[in-house]
N, C-alpha and C positions, 0 to 999 in steps of 0.2 A: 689272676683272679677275674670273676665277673663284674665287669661294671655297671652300678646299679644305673640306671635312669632317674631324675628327678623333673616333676613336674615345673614348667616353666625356665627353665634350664639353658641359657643359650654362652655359646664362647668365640668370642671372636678375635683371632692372632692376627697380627702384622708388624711391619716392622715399624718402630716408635722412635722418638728424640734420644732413646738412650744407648744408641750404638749400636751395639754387636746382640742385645736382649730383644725376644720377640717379647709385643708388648699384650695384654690380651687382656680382655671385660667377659665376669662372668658374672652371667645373674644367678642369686640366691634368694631361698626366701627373706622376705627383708632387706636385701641388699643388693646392689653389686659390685663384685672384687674387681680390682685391678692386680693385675700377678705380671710377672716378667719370667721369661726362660731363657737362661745360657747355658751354652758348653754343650758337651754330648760325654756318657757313660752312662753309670750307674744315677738312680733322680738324687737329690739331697732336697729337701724342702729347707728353706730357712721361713723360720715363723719369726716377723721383729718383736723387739719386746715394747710395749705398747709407752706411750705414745706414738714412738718411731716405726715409718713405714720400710718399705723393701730399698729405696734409695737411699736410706742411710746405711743401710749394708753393702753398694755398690761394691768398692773396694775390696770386701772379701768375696763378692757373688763372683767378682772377674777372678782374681783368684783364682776360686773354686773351680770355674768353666773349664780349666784343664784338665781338670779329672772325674768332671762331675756334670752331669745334667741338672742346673741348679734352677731353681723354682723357689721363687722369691714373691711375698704378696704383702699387699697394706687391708690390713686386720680390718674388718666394718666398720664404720664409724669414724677410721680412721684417714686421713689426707683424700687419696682419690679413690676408694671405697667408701661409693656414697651410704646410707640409711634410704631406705624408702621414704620413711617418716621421720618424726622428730623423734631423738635416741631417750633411750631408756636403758636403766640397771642391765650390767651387761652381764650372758652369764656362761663358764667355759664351755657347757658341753655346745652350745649353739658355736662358737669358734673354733671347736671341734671340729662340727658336721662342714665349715668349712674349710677348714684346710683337707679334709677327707674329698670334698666335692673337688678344689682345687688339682689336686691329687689324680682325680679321675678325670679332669677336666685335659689333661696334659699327657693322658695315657700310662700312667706309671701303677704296674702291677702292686710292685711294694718299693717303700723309699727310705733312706734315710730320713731322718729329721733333727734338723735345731731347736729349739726353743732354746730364746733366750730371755732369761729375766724373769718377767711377770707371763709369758708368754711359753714358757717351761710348762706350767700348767696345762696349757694348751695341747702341749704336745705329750702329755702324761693322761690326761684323756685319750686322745687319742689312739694312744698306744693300749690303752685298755678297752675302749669301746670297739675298736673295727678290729678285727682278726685278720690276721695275713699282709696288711698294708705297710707296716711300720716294720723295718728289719734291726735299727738303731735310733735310741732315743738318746740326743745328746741336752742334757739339761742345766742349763750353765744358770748357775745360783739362781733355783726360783725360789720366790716367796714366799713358800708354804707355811703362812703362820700359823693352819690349825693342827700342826707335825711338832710344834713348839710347847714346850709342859706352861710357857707364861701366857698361852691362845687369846686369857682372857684379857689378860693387858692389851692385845695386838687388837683385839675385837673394841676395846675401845677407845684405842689409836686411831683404828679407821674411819668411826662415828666423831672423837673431835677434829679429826683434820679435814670430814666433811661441814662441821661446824663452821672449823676456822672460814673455809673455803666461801660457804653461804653469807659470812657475817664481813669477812675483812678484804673476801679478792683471791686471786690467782696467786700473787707476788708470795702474801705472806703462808699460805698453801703450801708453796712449795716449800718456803723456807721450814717450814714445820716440817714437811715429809722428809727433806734430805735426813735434819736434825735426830727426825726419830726413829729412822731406818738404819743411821749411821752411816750416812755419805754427805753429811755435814763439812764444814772448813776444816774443824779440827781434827779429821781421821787424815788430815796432808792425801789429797787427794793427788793420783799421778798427772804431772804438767804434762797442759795440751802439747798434739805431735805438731813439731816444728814446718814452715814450708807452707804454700797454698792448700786450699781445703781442695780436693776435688771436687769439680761442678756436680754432680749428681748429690753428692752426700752434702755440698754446699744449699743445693738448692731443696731436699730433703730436711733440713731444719728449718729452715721456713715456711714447711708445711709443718712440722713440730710443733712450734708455737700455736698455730691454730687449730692443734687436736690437744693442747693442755687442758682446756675447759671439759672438753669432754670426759678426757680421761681419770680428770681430778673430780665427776660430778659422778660418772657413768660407769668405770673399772674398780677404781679405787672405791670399791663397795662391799656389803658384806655376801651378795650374791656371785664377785667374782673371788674376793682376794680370800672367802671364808671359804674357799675349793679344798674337797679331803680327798685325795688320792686313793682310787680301790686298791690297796696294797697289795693283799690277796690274788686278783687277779694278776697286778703287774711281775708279781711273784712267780705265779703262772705259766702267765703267758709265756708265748718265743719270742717277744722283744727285748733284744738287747738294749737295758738301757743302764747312762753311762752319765752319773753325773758329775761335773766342772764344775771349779771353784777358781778363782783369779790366785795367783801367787800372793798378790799386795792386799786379800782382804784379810780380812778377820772376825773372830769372835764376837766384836763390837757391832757387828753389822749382820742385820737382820737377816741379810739372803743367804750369807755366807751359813751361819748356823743353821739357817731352815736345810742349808743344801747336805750338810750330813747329819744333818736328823731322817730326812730322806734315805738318804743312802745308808743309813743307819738300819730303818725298814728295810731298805729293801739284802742287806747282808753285801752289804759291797761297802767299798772305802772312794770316798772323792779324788776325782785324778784335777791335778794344780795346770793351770796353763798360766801363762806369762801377762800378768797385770791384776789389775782390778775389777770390781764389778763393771767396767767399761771398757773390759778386754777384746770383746767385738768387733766392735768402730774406733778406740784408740791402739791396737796393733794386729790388723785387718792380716799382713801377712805372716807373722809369726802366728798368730790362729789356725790361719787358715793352713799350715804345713805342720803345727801340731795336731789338725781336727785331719787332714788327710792321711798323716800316720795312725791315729783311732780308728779312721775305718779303713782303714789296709790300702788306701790306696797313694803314698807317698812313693 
């Protein structure tokens, strides 16, 4: 396809701290990205699901490098994708036009993509805004609360846990969001994986921490998480898209339902991978050799 030009537009590769990933800054309006690239074949974009940047995904990006030209970023606003300015309501199609920019920025005609999570959204715009770019949409339990017949409870989920958030802090914030999304204590959440953390995803949560604030002021809003998928088009279109659900969720849990209510629209049935909503970053290589047998390349 043609690559469009964007005003102000610059990308600069080299090799970085993270090993074998060429490490790259691209300016965007509003921003600029930091993105990673491994491997060589066919591109795979993984978009993280927000809070979490591209080195929380480390472990599946290496992975993937074996069969993939993998292309990995932290979302604006988030760890080392700065804001120009101080942040504001954040809203998908703008994370769209960036992972589209990103995309173009690294020379890939059409790509794969992840989304995972909150960040599924992301890549279900995009799959319906650009034509030609996106070949497989893989969308691992997103959020779609307005795809939900309860939207209105969800819609005012979102407004007190901004509440909570303004009135009592971070801490209790969260504790509210797990609770009412259902990834709470009591859904027996899967035990962390045993062993050293790897340094990259190690030092990836502690940039986590310090994109909470954001994320719980500036995503967690009714301009992101109230996103209604053009179904229609995605119906359309020629993207394959393909939405994952963790084995160990369930019904309880907000993302899980949202993800075949989705898949419900769209006339498909959710395909099960091996864990929980945190199947990702808690079993990085069983993901990653069930998401290489999804797009043909195992």
């Amino acid at each position: 396809m043609e690559y469009l030009p964007w005003s102000g537009a610059t990308a600069a590769t080299e090799a970085g701290p993270v090993g074998s990933a060429r490490v790259g800054t691209l300016e965007v309006p509003g921003a600029s990205l930091h993105y990673e690239v491994r491997g060589s074949g066919p591109v795979l974009l993984v978009i993280p699901g927000m809070p979490a940047d591209a080195g929380f995904y480390a472990v599946l990006t290496r992975r993937l490098a074996a069969s993939f030209t993998v292309v990995a970023y932290d979302p604006r606003g988030m760890s080392r994708s700065r804001l120009d300015g101080p942040p504001s309501d954040q809203l998908v199609p703008v994370h769209a036009d960036d992972a589209r920019r990103v995309l173009d920025a690294v020379g890939a005609g059409s790509a794969h993509v992840l989304g995972d999570s909150v960040s599924g959204l992301v890549g279900l715009e995009l799959s319906a805004a650009v034509a030609g770019q996106v070949r497989t949409l893989v969308a691992f339990e997103p959020p779609l609360t307005e795809l939900l017949p309860d939207r209105e409870r969800w819609r005012a989920f979102i407004e007190e846990l901004h509440q909570t958030y303004r009135r009592d802090g971070l801490h209790p914030a969260l504790q509210r969001f797990g609770e009412g999304v259902g990834l709470g204590a009591e859904e027996e959440p899967e035990p962390p994986r045993q062993g050293d953390p790897d340094p990259e995803v190690a030092a990836a949560l502690g940039r986590m921490e310090a994109n909470m604030d954001v994320w719980l002021e500036h995503v967690v809003r009714p301009s992101f998480m109230g996103y209604r998928p053009d179904i229609g088009r995605l119906r359309a279109g020629g993207v394959r898209i393909v939405v994952v659900v963790g084995d160990r969720s369930g019904p309880r849990q907000m993302a899980y339902r949202a993800s075949h209510a989705l898949a419900g629209q769209l006339g498909t049935t959710p395909v099960a991978f091996a864990g929980d909503h945190n199947a990702v970053t808690n079993h990085p290589e069983a993901f990653a050799a069930m998401l290489e047998k999804l797009l043909g390349r195992d």
